[in-house]
N, C-alpha and C positions, 0 to 999 in steps of 0.2 A: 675360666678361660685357659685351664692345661690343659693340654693334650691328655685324654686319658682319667679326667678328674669324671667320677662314675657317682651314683647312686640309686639303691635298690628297694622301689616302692612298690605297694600291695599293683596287683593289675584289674582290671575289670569285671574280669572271671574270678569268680571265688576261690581262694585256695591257690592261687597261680600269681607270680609274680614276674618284673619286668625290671630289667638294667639296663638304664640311660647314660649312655657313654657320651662325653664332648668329643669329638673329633677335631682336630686344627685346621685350618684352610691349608690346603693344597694348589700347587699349579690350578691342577683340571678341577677345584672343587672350594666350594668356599666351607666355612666355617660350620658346622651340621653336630645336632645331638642324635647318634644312633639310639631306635630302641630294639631290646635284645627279650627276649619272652623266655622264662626260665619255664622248662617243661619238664615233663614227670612221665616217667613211662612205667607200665605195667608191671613192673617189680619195685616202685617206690623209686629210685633215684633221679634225682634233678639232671637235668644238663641243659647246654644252651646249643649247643655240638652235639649231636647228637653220637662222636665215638667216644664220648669225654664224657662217662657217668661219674656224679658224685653221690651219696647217702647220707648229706646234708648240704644245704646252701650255702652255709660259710667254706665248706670244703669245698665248693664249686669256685665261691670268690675268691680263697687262697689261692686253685692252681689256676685261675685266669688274670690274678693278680702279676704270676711269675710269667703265664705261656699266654700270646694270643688267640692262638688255635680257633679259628673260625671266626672269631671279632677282628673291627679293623685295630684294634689294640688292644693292648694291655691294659686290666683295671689298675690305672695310675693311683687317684689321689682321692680317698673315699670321700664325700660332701657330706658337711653337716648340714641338719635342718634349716638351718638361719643362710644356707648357701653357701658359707664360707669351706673352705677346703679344707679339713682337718689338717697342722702342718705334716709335712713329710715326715716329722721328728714324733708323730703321735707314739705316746705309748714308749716315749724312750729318751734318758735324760738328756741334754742339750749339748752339755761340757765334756760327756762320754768321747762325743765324735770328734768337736770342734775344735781345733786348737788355734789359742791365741796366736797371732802370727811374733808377739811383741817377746814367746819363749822361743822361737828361731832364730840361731845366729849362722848364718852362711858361712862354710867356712872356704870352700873351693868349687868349680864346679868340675863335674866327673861324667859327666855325655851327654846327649841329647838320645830322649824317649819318642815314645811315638807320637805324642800330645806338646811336647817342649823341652829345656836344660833343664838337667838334673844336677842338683848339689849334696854335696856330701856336707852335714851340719850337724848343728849339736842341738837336741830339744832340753829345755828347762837346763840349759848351760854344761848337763853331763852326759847324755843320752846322745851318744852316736845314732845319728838316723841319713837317711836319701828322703832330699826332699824335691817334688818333679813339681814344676811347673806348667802348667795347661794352659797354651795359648789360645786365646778366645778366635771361638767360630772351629776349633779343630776339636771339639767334643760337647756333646749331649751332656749338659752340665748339670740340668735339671732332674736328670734320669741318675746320671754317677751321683750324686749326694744322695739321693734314694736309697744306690745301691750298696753305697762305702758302709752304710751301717748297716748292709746284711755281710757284709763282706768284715767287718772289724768283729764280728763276732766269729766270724772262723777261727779258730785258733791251734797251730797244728805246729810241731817242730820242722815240720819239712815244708811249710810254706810261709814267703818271708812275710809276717806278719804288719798288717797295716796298723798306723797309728791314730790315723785322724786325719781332716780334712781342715785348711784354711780359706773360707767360704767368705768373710769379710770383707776382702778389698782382691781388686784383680791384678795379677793374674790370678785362681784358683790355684793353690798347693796341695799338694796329696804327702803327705809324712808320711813314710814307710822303716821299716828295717833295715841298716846297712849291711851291704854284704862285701867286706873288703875282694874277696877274689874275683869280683864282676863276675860277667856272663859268661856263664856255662859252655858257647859255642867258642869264644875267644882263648878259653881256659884251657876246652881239649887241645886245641891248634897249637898253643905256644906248650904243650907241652909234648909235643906229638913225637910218638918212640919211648918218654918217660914214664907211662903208664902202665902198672901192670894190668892185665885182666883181669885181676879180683878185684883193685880200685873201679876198673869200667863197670862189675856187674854191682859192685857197692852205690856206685850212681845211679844204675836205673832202678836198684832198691829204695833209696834216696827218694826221687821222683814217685815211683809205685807207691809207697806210704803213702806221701802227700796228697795222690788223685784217689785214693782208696779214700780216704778220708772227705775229698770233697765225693764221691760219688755215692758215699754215707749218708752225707747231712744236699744227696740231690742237688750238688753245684756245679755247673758245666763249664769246663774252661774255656774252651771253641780257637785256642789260640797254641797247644802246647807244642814246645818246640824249643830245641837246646838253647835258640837266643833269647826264651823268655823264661829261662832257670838262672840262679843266683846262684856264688860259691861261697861260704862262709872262711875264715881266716883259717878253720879247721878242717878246708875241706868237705865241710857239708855242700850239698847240696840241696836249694829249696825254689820248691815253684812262685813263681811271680806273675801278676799282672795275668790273673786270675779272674776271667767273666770280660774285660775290657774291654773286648772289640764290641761289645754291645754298641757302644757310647763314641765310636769315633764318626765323626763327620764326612772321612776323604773318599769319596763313592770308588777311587784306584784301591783303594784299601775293603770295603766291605762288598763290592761287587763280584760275582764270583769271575766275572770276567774282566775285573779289572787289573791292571796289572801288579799292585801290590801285593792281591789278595794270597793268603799260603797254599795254593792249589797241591802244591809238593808234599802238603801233610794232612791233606783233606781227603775222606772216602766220598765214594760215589754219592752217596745220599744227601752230602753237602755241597757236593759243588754243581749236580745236579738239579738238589731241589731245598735246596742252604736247610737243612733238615739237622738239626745239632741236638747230639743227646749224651751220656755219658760212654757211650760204646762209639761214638764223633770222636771221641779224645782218646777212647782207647786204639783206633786206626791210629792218632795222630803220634799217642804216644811205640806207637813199633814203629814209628819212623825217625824217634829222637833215640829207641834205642840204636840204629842203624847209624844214628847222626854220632852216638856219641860210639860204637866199636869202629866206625871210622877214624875217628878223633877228628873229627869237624869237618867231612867231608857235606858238601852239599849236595840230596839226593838228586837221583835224576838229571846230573849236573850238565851234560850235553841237548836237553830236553827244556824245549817252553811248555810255559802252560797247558796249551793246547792240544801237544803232543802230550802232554801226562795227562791228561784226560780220558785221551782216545786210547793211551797204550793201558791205562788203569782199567776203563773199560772192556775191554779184548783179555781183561785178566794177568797183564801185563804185569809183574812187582818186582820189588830192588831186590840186588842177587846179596849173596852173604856176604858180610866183610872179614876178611881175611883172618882177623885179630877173634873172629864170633866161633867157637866150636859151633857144631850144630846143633846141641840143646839150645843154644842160643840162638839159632837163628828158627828155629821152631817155633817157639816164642813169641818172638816179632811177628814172624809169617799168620800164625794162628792171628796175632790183632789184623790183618787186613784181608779176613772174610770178606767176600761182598757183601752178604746181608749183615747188618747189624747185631742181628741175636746168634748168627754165628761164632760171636768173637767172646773172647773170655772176658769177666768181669777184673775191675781190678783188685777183687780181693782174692780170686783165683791165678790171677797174674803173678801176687806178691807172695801166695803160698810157693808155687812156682818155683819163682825165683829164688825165694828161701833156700829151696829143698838143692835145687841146682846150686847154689853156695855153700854150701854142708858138703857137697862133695868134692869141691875144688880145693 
Protein backbone atom coordinates (compact mmCIF):
# COMPACT_ATOMS: atom_id res chain seq x y z
CA UNK A 1 0.00 0.00 0.00
CA UNK A 2 3.16 2.61 -0.59
CA UNK A 3 3.03 4.89 -2.87
CA UNK A 4 5.64 3.63 -5.27
CA UNK A 5 6.14 0.03 -3.75
CA UNK A 6 7.10 -1.66 -7.62
CA UNK A 7 7.85 -5.05 -8.92
CA UNK A 8 9.42 -6.47 -12.00
CA UNK A 9 7.75 -9.69 -13.70
CA UNK A 10 8.41 -11.84 -16.84
CA UNK A 11 5.53 -10.09 -19.47
CA UNK A 12 3.59 -12.20 -21.99
CA UNK A 13 5.82 -11.74 -24.77
CA UNK A 14 8.90 -13.65 -24.53
CA UNK A 15 12.03 -12.02 -23.54
CA UNK A 16 10.12 -8.61 -22.49
CA UNK A 17 9.22 -7.66 -19.21
CA UNK A 18 6.77 -5.26 -17.22
CA UNK A 19 6.93 -2.85 -13.90
CA UNK A 20 3.84 -2.76 -11.75
CA UNK A 21 3.98 0.33 -9.86
CA UNK A 22 1.08 1.09 -6.76
CA UNK A 23 0.14 4.47 -7.21
CA UNK A 24 -1.85 6.28 -3.99
CA UNK A 25 -5.27 7.61 -4.41
CA UNK A 26 -5.42 11.02 -5.32
CA UNK A 27 -8.12 13.81 -5.34
CA UNK A 28 -9.22 13.02 -8.98
CA UNK A 29 -8.10 9.21 -8.81
CA UNK A 30 -8.46 6.40 -6.62
CA UNK A 31 -5.82 3.89 -5.60
CA UNK A 32 -4.50 2.18 -9.27
CA UNK A 33 -1.44 -0.47 -9.99
CA UNK A 34 0.35 1.23 -13.11
CA UNK A 35 1.79 -1.28 -15.61
CA UNK A 36 4.96 -0.06 -17.37
CA UNK A 37 6.41 -2.58 -20.36
CA UNK A 38 10.18 -2.47 -20.32
CA UNK A 39 11.09 -2.34 -24.21
CA UNK A 40 14.16 -2.88 -26.05
CA UNK A 41 15.00 -1.17 -29.09
CA UNK A 42 17.38 -1.99 -31.97
CA UNK A 43 20.67 -1.60 -30.55
CA UNK A 44 19.89 -3.86 -27.33
CA UNK A 45 19.05 -1.37 -24.60
CA UNK A 46 16.02 -1.40 -22.24
CA UNK A 47 13.86 1.66 -21.56
CA UNK A 48 10.47 2.43 -20.40
CA UNK A 49 10.99 6.25 -21.60
CA UNK A 50 11.85 5.83 -24.48
CA UNK A 51 14.81 9.21 -24.17
CA UNK A 52 16.11 7.11 -21.03
CA UNK A 53 18.17 4.08 -22.60
CA UNK A 54 19.70 1.79 -20.11
CA UNK A 55 22.18 -1.51 -21.20
CA UNK A 56 20.74 -3.53 -18.37
CA UNK A 57 17.48 -3.63 -16.55
CA UNK A 58 18.85 -3.15 -13.08
CA UNK A 59 20.44 0.04 -14.67
CA UNK A 60 17.05 1.11 -15.85
CA UNK A 61 15.39 0.30 -12.10
CA UNK A 62 18.41 2.28 -10.55
CA UNK A 63 17.89 5.51 -12.50
CA UNK A 64 13.95 5.31 -12.23
CA UNK A 65 14.55 4.34 -8.69
CA UNK A 66 16.10 8.13 -8.31
CA UNK A 67 14.06 10.08 -11.39
CA UNK A 68 10.42 9.60 -12.36
CA UNK A 69 10.94 10.58 -15.77
CA UNK A 70 7.82 9.25 -17.60
CA UNK A 71 6.23 7.09 -14.64
CA UNK A 72 3.70 8.66 -12.32
CA UNK A 73 6.62 7.84 -9.78
CA UNK A 74 9.43 6.84 -8.43
CA UNK A 75 10.26 3.11 -8.06
CA UNK A 76 9.85 3.35 -4.28
CA UNK A 77 9.83 0.25 -2.27
CA UNK A 78 10.97 -3.10 -4.25
CA UNK A 79 8.12 -6.20 -3.39
CA UNK A 80 9.25 -9.31 -2.36
CA UNK A 81 7.48 -12.42 -3.73
CA UNK A 82 5.39 -13.24 -0.64
CA UNK A 83 4.15 -9.31 -1.23
CA UNK A 84 5.57 -7.97 1.56
CA UNK A 85 7.84 -4.83 0.82
CA UNK A 86 11.40 -5.27 1.23
CA UNK A 87 12.02 -2.68 4.42
CA UNK A 88 13.41 0.72 3.16
CA UNK A 89 16.53 -0.53 5.38
CA UNK A 90 17.30 -3.49 2.77
CA UNK A 91 20.70 -4.11 2.23
CA UNK A 92 21.83 -1.80 5.15
CA UNK A 93 22.41 -2.16 8.82
CA UNK A 94 19.55 -0.67 11.02
CA UNK A 95 21.68 1.05 13.94
CA UNK A 96 24.05 2.70 11.00
CA UNK A 97 21.08 5.33 10.51
CA UNK A 98 18.92 5.03 13.64
CA UNK A 99 19.62 6.78 16.48
CA UNK A 100 18.35 6.09 19.95
CA UNK A 101 16.58 9.06 20.92
CA UNK A 102 17.50 7.96 24.87
CA UNK A 103 21.57 9.22 23.54
CA UNK A 104 20.09 12.79 22.94
CA UNK A 105 20.31 15.35 25.67
CA UNK A 106 18.79 18.78 24.50
CA UNK A 107 20.70 21.27 25.54
CA UNK A 108 19.17 24.64 24.17
CA UNK A 109 17.12 25.49 21.38
CA UNK A 110 19.00 27.48 18.45
CA UNK A 111 15.93 28.37 15.46
CA UNK A 112 13.33 27.12 13.88
CA UNK A 113 14.04 25.05 10.15
CA UNK A 114 11.97 24.67 7.50
CA UNK A 115 10.16 21.24 8.92
CA UNK A 116 10.47 22.61 13.03
CA UNK A 117 12.94 23.88 16.20
CA UNK A 118 16.10 23.15 16.07
CA UNK A 119 18.41 22.28 19.11
CA UNK A 120 21.76 22.49 19.84
CA UNK A 121 22.58 19.03 21.92
CA UNK A 122 24.84 16.55 22.80
CA UNK A 123 24.77 12.73 21.04
CA UNK A 124 26.15 9.74 23.34
CA UNK A 125 26.64 12.67 26.15
CA UNK A 126 29.97 14.22 23.99
CA UNK A 127 29.15 14.77 20.38
CA UNK A 128 27.99 18.29 19.85
CA UNK A 129 25.35 17.83 17.19
CA UNK A 130 21.71 20.12 15.81
CA UNK A 131 19.18 18.30 16.30
CA UNK A 132 15.75 19.59 13.95
CA UNK A 133 12.63 18.38 14.78
CA UNK A 134 9.86 17.61 11.95
CA UNK A 135 6.68 18.50 12.63
CA UNK A 136 4.10 16.13 11.42
CA UNK A 137 2.13 16.78 8.18
CA UNK A 138 5.06 19.40 7.14
CA UNK A 139 7.17 16.49 5.43
CA UNK A 140 7.13 13.32 3.20
CA UNK A 141 8.35 11.28 6.12
CA UNK A 142 8.23 8.15 4.40
CA UNK A 143 10.31 9.16 1.44
CA UNK A 144 13.07 11.39 3.97
CA UNK A 145 14.06 8.00 5.85
CA UNK A 146 14.58 6.46 2.50
CA UNK A 147 16.57 9.19 1.52
CA UNK A 148 18.75 10.04 5.05
CA UNK A 149 20.53 6.87 4.26
CA UNK A 150 21.56 7.94 0.73
CA UNK A 151 22.32 11.06 2.24
CA UNK A 152 24.46 9.65 5.56
CA UNK A 153 26.65 8.08 3.24
CA UNK A 154 27.78 11.46 1.65
CA UNK A 155 30.66 12.30 3.34
CA UNK A 156 32.53 15.54 2.39
CA UNK A 157 34.40 18.22 4.74
CA UNK A 158 32.30 20.93 3.19
CA UNK A 159 29.07 19.52 3.68
CA UNK A 160 27.69 19.42 7.37
CA UNK A 161 27.50 15.88 7.74
CA UNK A 162 24.28 13.92 8.85
CA UNK A 163 24.23 11.67 11.66
CA UNK A 164 21.04 9.65 11.82
CA UNK A 165 17.60 9.85 12.13
CA UNK A 166 15.26 9.31 15.24
CA UNK A 167 12.23 7.35 13.67
CA UNK A 168 10.83 5.97 16.94
CA UNK A 169 8.37 8.10 18.61
CA UNK A 170 7.08 11.58 17.14
CA UNK A 171 8.10 14.08 16.59
CA UNK A 172 10.90 12.58 13.77
CA UNK A 173 14.59 14.05 14.57
CA UNK A 174 17.18 14.38 12.04
CA UNK A 175 20.78 14.64 14.13
CA UNK A 176 23.15 16.50 12.12
CA UNK A 177 26.52 18.36 12.52
CA UNK A 178 26.80 21.59 14.57
CA UNK A 179 27.89 24.51 13.24
CA UNK A 180 28.53 26.95 15.96
CA UNK A 181 28.66 30.19 13.43
CA UNK A 182 25.06 29.47 12.01
CA UNK A 183 23.98 30.66 8.64
CA UNK A 184 26.02 31.72 6.10
CA UNK A 185 23.43 34.51 5.09
CA UNK A 186 23.22 35.99 8.76
CA UNK A 187 27.08 35.59 9.03
CA UNK A 188 27.95 37.77 6.02
CA UNK A 189 25.47 40.67 7.27
CA UNK A 190 26.70 40.79 10.89
CA UNK A 191 29.87 41.09 9.54
CA UNK A 192 29.38 43.31 6.68
CA UNK A 193 32.72 45.84 5.80
CA UNK A 194 34.82 43.16 7.94
CA UNK A 195 35.40 40.86 5.19
CA UNK A 196 38.21 40.79 3.27
CA UNK A 197 37.90 39.51 -0.45
CA UNK A 198 40.13 36.65 -0.22
CA UNK A 199 37.87 35.40 2.95
CA UNK A 200 34.62 35.95 0.31
CA UNK A 201 36.35 33.96 -2.57
CA UNK A 202 37.59 31.32 0.27
CA UNK A 203 33.65 30.92 0.77
CA UNK A 204 32.60 30.21 -2.43
CA UNK A 205 35.68 27.67 -2.75
CA UNK A 206 34.21 26.33 0.55
CA UNK A 207 30.65 25.72 -1.19
CA UNK A 208 32.29 24.73 -4.84
CA UNK A 209 34.18 21.77 -3.14
CA UNK A 210 31.17 20.50 -1.50
CA UNK A 211 28.54 20.68 -4.87
CA UNK A 212 31.67 19.37 -6.95
CA UNK A 213 31.46 16.56 -4.80
CA UNK A 214 27.76 16.00 -4.76
CA UNK A 215 27.67 16.48 -8.62
CA UNK A 216 30.39 13.54 -8.43
CA UNK A 217 28.56 11.02 -6.63
CA UNK A 218 25.13 12.55 -9.08
CA UNK A 219 23.41 14.41 -5.93
CA UNK A 220 21.19 17.51 -6.69
CA UNK A 221 20.74 20.06 -4.08
CA UNK A 222 17.59 21.96 -5.80
CA UNK A 223 17.81 24.31 -2.68
CA UNK A 224 21.36 26.17 -2.72
CA UNK A 225 21.51 29.35 -1.26
CA UNK A 226 23.66 31.33 1.48
CA UNK A 227 20.62 30.65 4.05
CA UNK A 228 21.10 26.88 3.51
CA UNK A 229 25.23 27.04 4.25
CA UNK A 230 26.47 26.48 7.74
CA UNK A 231 29.72 28.33 9.37
CA UNK A 232 31.97 26.22 11.27
CA UNK A 233 33.77 27.90 14.81
CA UNK A 234 36.65 28.03 12.18
CA UNK A 235 35.06 29.71 9.67
CA UNK A 236 34.42 26.95 7.45
CA UNK A 237 31.99 26.77 5.49
CA UNK A 238 29.50 23.77 4.64
CA UNK A 239 26.44 22.99 2.60
CA UNK A 240 23.35 22.04 4.42
CA UNK A 241 20.06 20.58 4.02
CA UNK A 242 21.10 18.99 0.81
CA UNK A 243 18.23 17.13 -1.43
CA UNK A 244 15.35 18.37 1.11
CA UNK A 245 12.90 20.16 -0.58
CA UNK A 246 12.09 16.74 -2.08
CA UNK A 247 10.19 15.99 1.03
CA UNK A 248 8.46 19.10 2.16
CA UNK A 249 4.68 19.28 2.17
CA UNK A 250 3.81 23.35 2.09
CA UNK A 251 2.63 23.60 -1.80
CA UNK A 252 3.81 28.02 -0.87
CA UNK A 253 7.16 26.19 -0.71
CA UNK A 254 7.34 23.63 -3.58
CA UNK A 255 5.15 25.32 -6.22
CA UNK A 256 7.01 27.29 -8.41
CA UNK A 257 4.46 29.88 -8.12
CA UNK A 258 4.08 29.68 -4.73
CA UNK A 259 5.10 32.22 -2.70
CA UNK A 260 7.86 30.68 -0.62
CA UNK A 261 9.29 28.92 -3.59
CA UNK A 262 13.28 30.39 -4.28
CA UNK A 263 12.29 31.83 -7.72
CA UNK A 264 15.51 34.35 -6.95
CA UNK A 265 17.95 31.34 -7.33
CA UNK A 266 16.15 29.24 -9.76
CA UNK A 267 17.01 29.16 -13.96
CA UNK A 268 14.42 29.07 -16.34
CA UNK A 269 14.26 25.35 -16.64
CA UNK A 270 13.06 25.17 -13.10
CA UNK A 271 10.75 27.48 -12.65
CA UNK A 272 9.46 26.90 -15.91
CA UNK A 273 9.14 23.30 -16.10
CA UNK A 274 10.59 22.49 -12.25
CA UNK A 275 13.31 20.49 -14.41
CA UNK A 276 16.37 20.15 -11.58
CA UNK A 277 19.67 18.77 -12.48
CA UNK A 278 23.15 19.45 -11.30
CA UNK A 279 23.74 22.47 -13.70
CA UNK A 280 19.95 23.75 -11.51
CA UNK A 281 22.45 24.23 -8.73
CA UNK A 282 25.13 25.52 -10.64
CA UNK A 283 22.51 28.80 -11.72
CA UNK A 284 21.71 28.70 -8.19
CA UNK A 285 25.01 28.55 -6.88
CA UNK A 286 26.15 32.18 -9.07
CA UNK A 287 23.65 33.65 -7.32
CA UNK A 288 25.07 32.71 -3.60
CA UNK A 289 28.23 33.77 -4.96
CA UNK A 290 26.46 37.26 -5.78
CA UNK A 291 24.59 36.69 -2.26
CA UNK A 292 27.76 36.26 -0.61
CA UNK A 293 30.20 39.41 -2.51
CA UNK A 294 27.33 41.49 -1.44
CA UNK A 295 27.60 40.36 2.06
CA UNK A 296 24.10 39.31 2.38
CA UNK A 297 22.38 41.45 0.06
CA UNK A 298 19.12 39.85 -1.16
CA UNK A 299 19.09 39.33 -5.02
CA UNK A 300 16.78 41.01 -7.06
CA UNK A 301 15.75 42.80 -3.83
CA UNK A 302 13.23 45.50 -5.34
CA UNK A 303 11.75 42.57 -7.71
CA UNK A 304 8.72 39.81 -7.01
CA UNK A 305 8.63 36.72 -8.16
CA UNK A 306 7.04 37.23 -11.08
CA UNK A 307 8.96 40.09 -12.15
CA UNK A 308 12.12 37.83 -11.88
CA UNK A 309 10.75 35.51 -14.12
CA UNK A 310 9.78 37.67 -16.78
CA UNK A 311 13.04 39.96 -16.45
CA UNK A 312 15.20 36.36 -16.11
CA UNK A 313 13.39 35.44 -19.27
CA UNK A 314 14.16 38.70 -21.54
CA UNK A 315 17.84 37.69 -20.34
CA UNK A 316 17.69 39.98 -17.72
CA UNK A 317 20.65 39.15 -14.71
CA UNK A 318 22.10 40.70 -11.49
CA UNK A 319 24.65 43.43 -12.06
CA UNK A 320 28.23 43.05 -10.20
CA UNK A 321 28.78 43.66 -6.82
CA UNK A 322 30.95 46.15 -6.04
CA UNK A 323 33.26 44.22 -3.63
CA UNK A 324 33.44 41.27 -7.05
CA UNK A 325 36.55 42.30 -9.40
CA UNK A 326 35.40 41.03 -12.72
CA UNK A 327 37.15 37.67 -12.84
CA UNK A 328 34.70 37.38 -10.47
CA UNK A 329 31.75 38.32 -11.77
CA UNK A 330 32.51 36.33 -14.87
CA UNK A 331 32.21 33.51 -13.00
CA UNK A 332 28.95 33.91 -11.58
CA UNK A 333 27.73 35.32 -14.98
CA UNK A 334 29.09 32.14 -16.93
CA UNK A 335 26.63 29.90 -14.26
CA UNK A 336 23.46 31.72 -15.47
CA UNK A 337 23.50 30.46 -19.25
CA UNK A 338 20.12 30.02 -20.27
CA UNK A 339 20.55 26.62 -21.51
CA UNK A 340 21.85 24.33 -19.00
CA UNK A 341 24.76 22.61 -20.87
CA UNK A 342 25.92 26.07 -21.28
CA UNK A 343 27.00 26.67 -17.80
CA UNK A 344 30.30 25.23 -16.33
CA UNK A 345 30.52 22.12 -14.42
CA UNK A 346 31.45 22.37 -10.83
CA UNK A 347 34.59 20.81 -11.16
CA UNK A 348 35.44 23.53 -13.80
CA UNK A 349 34.11 26.18 -11.56
CA UNK A 350 36.43 25.09 -8.53
CA UNK A 351 39.44 24.90 -11.03
CA UNK A 352 38.49 28.40 -11.77
CA UNK A 353 38.30 29.71 -8.77
CA UNK A 354 41.53 27.99 -7.77
CA UNK A 355 43.52 29.61 -10.42
CA UNK A 356 41.67 33.16 -9.58
CA UNK A 357 42.95 32.78 -5.85
CA UNK A 358 46.73 32.00 -6.77
CA UNK A 359 46.57 35.25 -8.11
CA UNK A 360 45.12 37.55 -5.48
Amino acid sequence: SKEGAFIVRDSRHLGSYTISVFIRARRSMEATIKHYQIKRNDSGQWYVAERHLFESIPDLIWYHQHNAAGLMTRLRYPVGLMGNCLPATAGFSYEKWEIDPSELDFVKEIGSGQFGVVHLGKWRSHIQVAIKAINEGSMSEEDFIEEAKVMMKLSHSRLVQLYGVCTQRKPLYIVTEFMENGCLLNYLRERKGKLRKEMLLSVCQDICEGMEYLERNCFIHRDLAARNCLVSSTSVVKISDFGMTRYVLDDEYISSSGAKFPIKWSPPEVFHFNKYSSKSDVWSFGVLMWEVFTEGKMPFENKSNSQVVEAISKGFRLYRPHLAPMSIYEVMYSCWHEKPNGRPTFAELLQVLTEIAETW
